[in-house]
GUKOL-109931 format. One record per residue (C-alpha): residue number from 1; residue in three letters; chain; y, x, z. Coordinates in steps of 0.05 Angstrom, whole numbers. Each point is the difference from the previous one (the first is absolute). Example, Ala and Ser with C-alpha at 12.3 -4.5 7.8 and 13.67 -1.06 7.14 Angstrom:
% residues 2
    n  res  chain       v       u       w
    1  ALA      A     -90     246     156
    2  SER      A      69      27     -13
This chain:
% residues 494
    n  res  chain       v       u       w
    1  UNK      A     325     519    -228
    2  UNK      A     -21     -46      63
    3  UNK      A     -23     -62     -14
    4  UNK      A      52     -11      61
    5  UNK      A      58      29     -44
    6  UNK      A     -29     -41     -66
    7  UNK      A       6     -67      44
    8  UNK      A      67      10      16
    9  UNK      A      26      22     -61
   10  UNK      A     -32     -67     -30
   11  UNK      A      22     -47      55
   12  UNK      A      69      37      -8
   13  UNK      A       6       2     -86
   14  UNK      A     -22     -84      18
   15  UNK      A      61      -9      43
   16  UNK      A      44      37     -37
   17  UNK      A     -17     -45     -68
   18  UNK      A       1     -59      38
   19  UNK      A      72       8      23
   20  UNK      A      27      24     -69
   21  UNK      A     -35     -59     -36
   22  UNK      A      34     -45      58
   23  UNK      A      70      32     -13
   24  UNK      A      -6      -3     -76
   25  UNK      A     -13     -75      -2
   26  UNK      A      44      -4      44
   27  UNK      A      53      34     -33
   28  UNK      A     -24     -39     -74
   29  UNK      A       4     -65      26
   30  UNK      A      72       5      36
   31  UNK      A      17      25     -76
   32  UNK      A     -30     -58     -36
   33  UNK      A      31     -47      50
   34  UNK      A      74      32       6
   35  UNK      A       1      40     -62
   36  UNK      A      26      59      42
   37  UNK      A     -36      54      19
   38  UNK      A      54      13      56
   39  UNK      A      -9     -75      37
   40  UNK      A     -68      23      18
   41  UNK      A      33      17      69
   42  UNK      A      38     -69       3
   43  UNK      A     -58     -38     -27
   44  UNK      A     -16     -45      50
   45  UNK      A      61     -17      21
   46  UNK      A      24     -24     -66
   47  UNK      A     -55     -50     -20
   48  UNK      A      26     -56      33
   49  UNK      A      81      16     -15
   50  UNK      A     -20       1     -75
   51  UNK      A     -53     -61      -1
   52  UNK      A      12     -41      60
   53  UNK      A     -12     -68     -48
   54  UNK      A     -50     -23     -38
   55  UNK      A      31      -1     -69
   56  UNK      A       8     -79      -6
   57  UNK      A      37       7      69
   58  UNK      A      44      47     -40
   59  UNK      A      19     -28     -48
   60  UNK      A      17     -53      42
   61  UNK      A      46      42      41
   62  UNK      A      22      30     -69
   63  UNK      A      25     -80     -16
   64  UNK      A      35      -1      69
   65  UNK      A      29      72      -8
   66  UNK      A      31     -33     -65
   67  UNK      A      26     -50      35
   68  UNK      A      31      39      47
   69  UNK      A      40      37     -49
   70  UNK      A      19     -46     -41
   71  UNK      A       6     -63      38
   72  UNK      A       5      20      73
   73  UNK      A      18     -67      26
   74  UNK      A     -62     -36     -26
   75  UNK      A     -42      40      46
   76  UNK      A      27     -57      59
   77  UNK      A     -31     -52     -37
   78  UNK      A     -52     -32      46
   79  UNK      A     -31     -29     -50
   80  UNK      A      -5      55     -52
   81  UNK      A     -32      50      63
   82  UNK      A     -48     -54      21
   83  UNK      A     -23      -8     -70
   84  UNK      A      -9      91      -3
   85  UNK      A     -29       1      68
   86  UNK      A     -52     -61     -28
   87  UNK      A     -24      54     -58
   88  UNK      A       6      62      53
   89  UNK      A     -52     -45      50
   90  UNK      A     -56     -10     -57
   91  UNK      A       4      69       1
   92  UNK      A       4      10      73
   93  UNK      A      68      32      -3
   94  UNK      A      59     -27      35
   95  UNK      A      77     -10     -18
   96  UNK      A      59      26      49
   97  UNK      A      83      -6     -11
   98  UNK      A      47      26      46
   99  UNK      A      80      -4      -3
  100  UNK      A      28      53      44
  101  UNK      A     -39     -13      70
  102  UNK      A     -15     -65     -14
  103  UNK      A     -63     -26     -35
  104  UNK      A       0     -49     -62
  105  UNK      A     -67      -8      -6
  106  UNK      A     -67      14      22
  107  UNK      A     -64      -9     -23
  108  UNK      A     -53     -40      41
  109  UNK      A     -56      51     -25
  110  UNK      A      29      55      62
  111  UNK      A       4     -40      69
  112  UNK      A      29      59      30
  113  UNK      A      65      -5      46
  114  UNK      A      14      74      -7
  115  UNK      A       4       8     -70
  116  UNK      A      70       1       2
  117  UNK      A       3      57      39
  118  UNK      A     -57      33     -39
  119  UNK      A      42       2     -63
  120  UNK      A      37      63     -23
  121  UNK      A      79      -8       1
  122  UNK      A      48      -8     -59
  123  UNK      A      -4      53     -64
  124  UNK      A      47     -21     -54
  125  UNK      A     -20      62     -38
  126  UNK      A     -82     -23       8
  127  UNK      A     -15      73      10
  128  UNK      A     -73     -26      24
  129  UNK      A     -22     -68     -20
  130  UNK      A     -71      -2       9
  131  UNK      A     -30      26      72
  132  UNK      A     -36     -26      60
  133  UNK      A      11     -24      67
  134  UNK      A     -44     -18      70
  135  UNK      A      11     -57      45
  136  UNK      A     -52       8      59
  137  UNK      A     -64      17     -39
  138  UNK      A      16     -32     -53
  139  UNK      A      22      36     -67
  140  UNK      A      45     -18     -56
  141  UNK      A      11      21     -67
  142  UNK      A      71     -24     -34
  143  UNK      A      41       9     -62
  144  UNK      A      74     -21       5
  145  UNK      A      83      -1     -30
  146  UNK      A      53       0      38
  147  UNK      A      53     -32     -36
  148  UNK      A      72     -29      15
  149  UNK      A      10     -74      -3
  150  UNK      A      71     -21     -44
  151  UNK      A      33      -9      65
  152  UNK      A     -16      71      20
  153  UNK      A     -51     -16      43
  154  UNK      A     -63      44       4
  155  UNK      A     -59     -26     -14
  156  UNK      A     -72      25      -9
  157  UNK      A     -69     -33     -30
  158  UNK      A     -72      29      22
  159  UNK      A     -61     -12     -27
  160  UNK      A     -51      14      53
  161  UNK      A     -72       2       4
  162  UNK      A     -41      13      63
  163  UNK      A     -48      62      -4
  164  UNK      A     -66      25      37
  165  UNK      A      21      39      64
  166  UNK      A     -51      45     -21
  167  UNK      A      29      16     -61
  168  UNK      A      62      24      37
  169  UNK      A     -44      36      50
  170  UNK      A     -28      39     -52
  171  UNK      A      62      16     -37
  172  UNK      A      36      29      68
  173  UNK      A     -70      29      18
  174  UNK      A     -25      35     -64
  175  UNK      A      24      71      13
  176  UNK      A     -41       5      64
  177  UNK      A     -62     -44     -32
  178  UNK      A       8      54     -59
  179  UNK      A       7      61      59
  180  UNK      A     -64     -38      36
  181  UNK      A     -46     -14     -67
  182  UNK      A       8      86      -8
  183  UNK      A     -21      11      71
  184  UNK      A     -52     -45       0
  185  UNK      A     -22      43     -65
  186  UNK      A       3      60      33
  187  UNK      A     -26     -18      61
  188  UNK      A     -59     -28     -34
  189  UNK      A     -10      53     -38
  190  UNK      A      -9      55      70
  191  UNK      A     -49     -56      30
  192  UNK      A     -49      -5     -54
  193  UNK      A      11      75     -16
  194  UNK      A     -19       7      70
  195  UNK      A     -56     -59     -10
  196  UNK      A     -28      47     -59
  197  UNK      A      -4      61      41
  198  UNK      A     -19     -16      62
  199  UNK      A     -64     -45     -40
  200  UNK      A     -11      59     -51
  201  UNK      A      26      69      27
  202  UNK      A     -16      -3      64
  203  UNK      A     -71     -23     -11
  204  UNK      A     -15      61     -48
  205  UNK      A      35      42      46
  206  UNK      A     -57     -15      60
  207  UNK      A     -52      16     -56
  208  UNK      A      35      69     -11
  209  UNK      A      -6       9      80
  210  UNK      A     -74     -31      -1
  211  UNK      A     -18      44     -62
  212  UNK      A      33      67      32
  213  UNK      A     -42     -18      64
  214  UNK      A     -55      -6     -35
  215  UNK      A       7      66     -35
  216  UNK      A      11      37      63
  217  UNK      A     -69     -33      25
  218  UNK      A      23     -57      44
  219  UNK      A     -35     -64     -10
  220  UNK      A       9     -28      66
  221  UNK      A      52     -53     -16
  222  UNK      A       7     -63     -38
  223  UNK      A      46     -33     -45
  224  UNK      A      37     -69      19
  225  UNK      A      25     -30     -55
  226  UNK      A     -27     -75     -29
  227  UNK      A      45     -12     -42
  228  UNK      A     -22     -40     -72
  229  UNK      A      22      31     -51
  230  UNK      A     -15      63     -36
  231  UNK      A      28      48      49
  232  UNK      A     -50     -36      58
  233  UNK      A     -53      -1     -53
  234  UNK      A       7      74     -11
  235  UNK      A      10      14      73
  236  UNK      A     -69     -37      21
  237  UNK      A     -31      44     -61
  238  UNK      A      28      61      37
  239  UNK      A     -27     -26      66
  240  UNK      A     -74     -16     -27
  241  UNK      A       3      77     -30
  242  UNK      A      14      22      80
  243  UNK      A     -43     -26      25
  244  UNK      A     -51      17     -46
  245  UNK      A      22      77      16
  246  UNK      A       0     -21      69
  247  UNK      A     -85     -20       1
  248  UNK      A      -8      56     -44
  249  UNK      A      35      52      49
  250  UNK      A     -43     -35      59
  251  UNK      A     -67      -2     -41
  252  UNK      A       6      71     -13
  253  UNK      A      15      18      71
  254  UNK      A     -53     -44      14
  255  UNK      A     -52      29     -48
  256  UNK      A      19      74      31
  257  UNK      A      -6     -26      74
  258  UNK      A     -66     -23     -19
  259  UNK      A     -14      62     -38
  260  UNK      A      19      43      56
  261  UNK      A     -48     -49      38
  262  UNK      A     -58       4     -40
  263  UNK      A       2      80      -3
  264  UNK      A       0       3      78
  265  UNK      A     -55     -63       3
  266  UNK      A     -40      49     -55
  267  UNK      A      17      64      26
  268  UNK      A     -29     -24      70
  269  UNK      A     -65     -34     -21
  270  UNK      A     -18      60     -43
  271  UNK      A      23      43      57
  272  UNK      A     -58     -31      56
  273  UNK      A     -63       5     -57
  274  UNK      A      25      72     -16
  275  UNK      A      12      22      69
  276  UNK      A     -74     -18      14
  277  UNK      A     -33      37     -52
  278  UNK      A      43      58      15
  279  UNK      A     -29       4      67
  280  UNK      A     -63     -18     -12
  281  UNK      A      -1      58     -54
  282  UNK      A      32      56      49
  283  UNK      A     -54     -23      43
  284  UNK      A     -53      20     -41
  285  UNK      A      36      68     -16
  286  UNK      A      10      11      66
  287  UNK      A     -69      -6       8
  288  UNK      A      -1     -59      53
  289  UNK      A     -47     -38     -38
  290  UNK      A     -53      49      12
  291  UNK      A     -64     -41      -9
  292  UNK      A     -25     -39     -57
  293  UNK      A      18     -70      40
  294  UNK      A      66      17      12
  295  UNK      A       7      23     -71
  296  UNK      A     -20     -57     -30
  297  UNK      A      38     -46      42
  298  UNK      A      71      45     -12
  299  UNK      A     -27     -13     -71
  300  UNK      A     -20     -73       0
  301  UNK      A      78     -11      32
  302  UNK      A      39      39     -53
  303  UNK      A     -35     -37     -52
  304  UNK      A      16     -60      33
  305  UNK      A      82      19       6
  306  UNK      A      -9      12     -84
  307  UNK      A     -26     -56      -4
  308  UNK      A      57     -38      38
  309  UNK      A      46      40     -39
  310  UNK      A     -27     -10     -61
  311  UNK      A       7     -74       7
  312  UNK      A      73      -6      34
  313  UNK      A      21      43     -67
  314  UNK      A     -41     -52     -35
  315  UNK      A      29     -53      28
  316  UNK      A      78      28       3
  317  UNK      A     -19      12     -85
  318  UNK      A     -18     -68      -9
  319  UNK      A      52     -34      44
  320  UNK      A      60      42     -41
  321  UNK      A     -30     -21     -61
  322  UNK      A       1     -75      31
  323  UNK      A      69       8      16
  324  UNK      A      23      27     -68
  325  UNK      A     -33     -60     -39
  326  UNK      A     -43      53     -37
  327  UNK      A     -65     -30      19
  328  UNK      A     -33     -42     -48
  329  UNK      A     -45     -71      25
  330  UNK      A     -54     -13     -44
  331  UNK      A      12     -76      16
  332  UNK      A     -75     -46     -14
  333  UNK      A     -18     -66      32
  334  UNK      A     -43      22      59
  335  UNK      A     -42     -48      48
  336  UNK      A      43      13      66
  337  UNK      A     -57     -39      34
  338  UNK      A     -54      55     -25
  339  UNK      A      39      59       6
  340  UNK      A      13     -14      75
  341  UNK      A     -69      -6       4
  342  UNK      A     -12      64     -33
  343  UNK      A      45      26      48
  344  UNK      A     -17     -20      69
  345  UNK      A     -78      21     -20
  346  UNK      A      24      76     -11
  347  UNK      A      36       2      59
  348  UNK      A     -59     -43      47
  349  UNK      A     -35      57      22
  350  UNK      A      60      36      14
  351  UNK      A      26     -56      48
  352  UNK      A     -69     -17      25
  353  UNK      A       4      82      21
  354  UNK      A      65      -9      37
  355  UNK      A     -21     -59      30
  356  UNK      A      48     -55     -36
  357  UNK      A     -23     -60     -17
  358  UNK      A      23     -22     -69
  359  UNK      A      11     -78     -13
  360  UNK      A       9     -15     -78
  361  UNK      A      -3     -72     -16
  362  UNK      A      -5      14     -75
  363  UNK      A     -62     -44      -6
  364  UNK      A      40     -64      28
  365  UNK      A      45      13     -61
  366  UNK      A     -52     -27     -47
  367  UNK      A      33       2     -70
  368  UNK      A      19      59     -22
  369  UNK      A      71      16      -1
  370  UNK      A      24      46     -55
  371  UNK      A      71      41       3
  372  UNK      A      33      47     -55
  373  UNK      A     -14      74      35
  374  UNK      A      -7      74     -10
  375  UNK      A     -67       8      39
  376  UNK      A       0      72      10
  377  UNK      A      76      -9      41
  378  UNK      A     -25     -70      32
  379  UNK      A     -56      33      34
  380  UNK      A      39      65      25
  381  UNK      A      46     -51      20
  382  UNK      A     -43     -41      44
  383  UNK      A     -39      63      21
  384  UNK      A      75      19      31
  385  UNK      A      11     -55      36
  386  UNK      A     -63      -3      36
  387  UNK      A      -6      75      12
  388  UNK      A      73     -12      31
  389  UNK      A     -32     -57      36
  390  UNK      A     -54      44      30
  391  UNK      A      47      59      17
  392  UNK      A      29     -46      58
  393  UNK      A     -58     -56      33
  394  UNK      A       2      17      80
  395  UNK      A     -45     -55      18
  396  UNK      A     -73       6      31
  397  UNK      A     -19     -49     -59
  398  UNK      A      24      17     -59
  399  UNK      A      11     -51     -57
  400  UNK      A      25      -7     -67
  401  UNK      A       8     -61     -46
  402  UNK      A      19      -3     -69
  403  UNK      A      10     -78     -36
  404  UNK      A      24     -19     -61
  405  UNK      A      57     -63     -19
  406  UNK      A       7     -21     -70
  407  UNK      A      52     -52     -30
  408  UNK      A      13     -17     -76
  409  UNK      A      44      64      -9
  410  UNK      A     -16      62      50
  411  UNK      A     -56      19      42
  412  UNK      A      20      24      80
  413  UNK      A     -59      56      26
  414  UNK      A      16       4      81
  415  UNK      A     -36      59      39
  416  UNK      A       2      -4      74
  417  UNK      A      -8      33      51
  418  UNK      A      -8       0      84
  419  UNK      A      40      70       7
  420  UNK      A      48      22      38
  421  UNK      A      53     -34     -38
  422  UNK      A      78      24     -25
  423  UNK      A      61     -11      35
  424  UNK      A      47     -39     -33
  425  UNK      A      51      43      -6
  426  UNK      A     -55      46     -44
  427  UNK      A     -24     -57     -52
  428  UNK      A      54      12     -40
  429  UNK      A     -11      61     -17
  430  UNK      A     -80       7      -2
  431  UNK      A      10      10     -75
  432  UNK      A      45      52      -2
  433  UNK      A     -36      76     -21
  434  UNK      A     -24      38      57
  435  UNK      A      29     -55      53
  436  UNK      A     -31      11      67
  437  UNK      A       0     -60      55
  438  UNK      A     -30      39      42
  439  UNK      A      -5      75     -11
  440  UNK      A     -44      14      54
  441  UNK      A     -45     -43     -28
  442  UNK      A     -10      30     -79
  443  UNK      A      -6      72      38
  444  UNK      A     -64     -22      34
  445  UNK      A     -21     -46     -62
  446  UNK      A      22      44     -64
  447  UNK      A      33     -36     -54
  448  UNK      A      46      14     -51
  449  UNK      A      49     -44      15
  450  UNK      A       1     -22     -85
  451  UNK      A     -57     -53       8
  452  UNK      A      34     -64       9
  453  UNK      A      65      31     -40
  454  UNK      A     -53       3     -57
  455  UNK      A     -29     -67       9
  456  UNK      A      73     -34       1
  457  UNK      A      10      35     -69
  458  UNK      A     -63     -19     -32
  459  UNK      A      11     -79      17
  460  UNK      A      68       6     -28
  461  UNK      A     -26      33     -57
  462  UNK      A     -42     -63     -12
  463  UNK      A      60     -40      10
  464  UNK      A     -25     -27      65
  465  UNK      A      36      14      80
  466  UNK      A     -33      28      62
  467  UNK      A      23     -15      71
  468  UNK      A     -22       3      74
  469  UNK      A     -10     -44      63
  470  UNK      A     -14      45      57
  471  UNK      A      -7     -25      79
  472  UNK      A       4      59      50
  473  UNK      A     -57      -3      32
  474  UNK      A     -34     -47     -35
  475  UNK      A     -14      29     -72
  476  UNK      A      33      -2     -75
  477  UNK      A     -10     -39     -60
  478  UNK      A      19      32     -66
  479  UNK      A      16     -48     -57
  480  UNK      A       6      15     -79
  481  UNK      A       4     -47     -51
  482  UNK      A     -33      10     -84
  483  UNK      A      17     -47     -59
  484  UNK      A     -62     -47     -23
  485  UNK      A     -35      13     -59
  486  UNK      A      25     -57     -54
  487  UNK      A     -47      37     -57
  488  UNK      A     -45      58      -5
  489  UNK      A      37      47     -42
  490  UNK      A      18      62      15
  491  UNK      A      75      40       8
  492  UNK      A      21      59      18
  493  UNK      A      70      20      36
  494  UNK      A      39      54      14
């Protein structure tokens, strides 16, 4: 069963209860006051014609009903109805006394000119003595005799007491206040029956829909509900889960573009080194390297191409290795001061060779500045950047300058340069595996493509960042950052 089918069965078992429990009490109480089951129907017409008095103004009009019998002519007596009327006032009740149309007396307590008229006409018999009666807005209730007089005349005595209109208002309107209390019931009952649904059943019913989406593989939609409550709490549960499958769904199409990516980058820089020693190699089958010059210079090239090929599936080893945290840093302090030195002194006749000038200002440091490093990684990681460095200087004068900044928690190495420079629209991406800024340029140069890749993941690996200002033109700086050392113990981390 629906929890649709369930709420309306409640809602509907609540109504149905209410209105018998209204009817029985109903029905009990018209017994207790009448003592008839059948005056339910003529309940509330009845109340006032059979207790329109207090019961001291009864048994007041019981002394002047007495009268009336037995003594008829007594009732003209100023004197004697002043003296009733006095003890009907303290109870704010009034006295009238009619003989045939004309009044005898009447009690100060009404003020009303049409009262007369209001009265009900002659009933020897006094079929009805008790009832009620309007004059305006105004309502009485009364109790009275008609009587005759020893002359024959008729003659009548009221008691009358003034009522609340609304008591008369609710006696002529209590069968459509009764018909209205039931419709308000049921109509109650449909709104929050709707209220329950449309808060309940129709929020589980868009999590149906979002969950049968979902199942048929669309995840390109989102759920709009804010409610509080338990429903909104379990909808914005629902919603985290989505959108978890969402960066899931877009990570994995992301890791196979990028493996698609890295198989064509791979497949093409093993492709050039291969290529090369294949021809080389024909070449000497062929026989074109017929003397023992051009034999060992066919030789001396495809030993070079190993070589390179050798070290981009070095490098590709080591950077998937990087990137699948399975690498481990032997972390010690190390004198970032000295090991720059070290450095720049194995790399001086290199530079000197090619004609750069090297600027380190190491020795203006002074105090030795010591960081938390692995110093095998560090020093491929600096040996990176400036082979990247010297891949791309264009300039007649050549120059390179490393320097060092140092504050209470991380050290900042800069190496720049006075190359060529990188667009702007490349230096985003510098660190990215086999990124090219400019193709033409790494054919010419060589290059794996992995080196500053590799570098980025080293520095992050010692919990530091790497980043780049480059000027076209003009020449790049490449910043990383290490942690100080704060003792001289050692770690080691995955």
């Amino acid at each position: 069963m629906s929890i649709r089918i369930k709420l309306l069965l409640s809602y509907t078992g609540m109504l149905v209860i209410s209105l018998l429990m209204f009817a029985v009490t109903a029905g009990l109480f018209t017994i207790a006051t009448t003592g008839d089951i059948g005056g339910f129907r003529d309940f509330y017409k009845v109340h006032y014609q059979l207790n329109p008095l207090t019961e001291q103004e009864e048994s007041i009009f019981l002394e002047l009903k007495y009268l009336a019998k037995n003594e008829p002519d007594s009732l003209q007596d100023k004197q004697l109805l002043r003296d009733y009327d006095f003890k009907l006032r303290t109870v704010r009740a009034g006295l009238y006394v009619r003989r045939e149309s004309n009044p005898i007396f009447e009690s100060f307590t009404f003020n009303q000119p049409d009262l007369e008229k209001a009265l009900p006409p002659y009933d020897l018999d006094n079929n009805q003595i008790r009832n009620t009666f309007n004059i305006g807005e105004r309502f009485y209730a009364y109790a009275k005799f008609d009587f005759k007089f020893t002359d024959g005349a008729k003659g009548s005595v009221f008691v009358i007491r003034e009522r609340s209109p609304f008591a008369e208002l609710s006696r002529k309107l209590l069968p459509v206040l009764s018909f209205l209390l039931i419709g308000v019931l049921v109509v109650a009952n449909m709104l929050l029956y709707r209220w329950i649904t449309r808060s309940v059943v129709k929020p589980l019913d868009l999590l149906r829909d979002s969950a049968e989406r979902i199942k048929e593989g669309n995840l390109q939609f989102k759920l709009e509900l804010h409610s509080k409550d338990e429903i909104g709490q379990l909808n914005e549960a629902f919603e985290n889960m989505r959108e978890r499958l969402q960066q899931s769904v877009d990570l994995r199409l992301q890791d196979e573009e990028s493996r698609k990516e890295l198989i064509s980058n791979i497949s093409h820089d093993l492709r050039t080194p291969i290529t090369s020693i294949k021809g080389y190699i024909e070449g000497i089958r062929d026989g074109v390297a017929d003397t023992p010059e051009k034999m060992d210079k066919y030789v001396g090239i495809i030993y070079a191409k190993a070589v390179d090929l050798d070290k981009l599936v070095d490098e590709l080893f080591l950077y998937s290795k990087l990137d699948l945290k399975q690498v481990k840093f032997s972390m010690e302090p190390v004198n970032i001061v000295r090991f720059l030195d070290d450095c720049i002194d194995e790399l001086r006749y290199t530079l000197e060779d090619k004609g750069i000038v090297i600027d380190w200002d190491g020795q203006r440091t002074g105090n030795a500045v010591e960081v938390i490093a692995d110093l095998e990684k560090l020093k491929r990681t600096v040996l990176n950047i400036i082979g990247n460095s010297l891949k791309y200087m264009d300039k007649a004068h050549k120059r390179l300058s490393v320097s060092l900044q140092a504050d209470s928690e991380w050290v900042t190495v800069e190496v720049r340069d006075n190359g060529m420079g990188i667009p702007a629209e490349a230096v985003p991406h510098i660190f990215e595996r086999f990124y090219r800024a400019e193709p033409s340029r790494n054919l010419s140069t060589g290059g794996s493509g992995l080196g500053l890749a590799i570098a980025r993941q080293i520095i992050e690996g010692h919990g530091g960042s790497i980043w780049v200002n480059s000027e076209l033109g003009v020449g790049t700086s490449v910043f990383f950052t290490l942690k100080r050392s704060t003792n001289s113990g050692r770690g080691e981390s995955e």
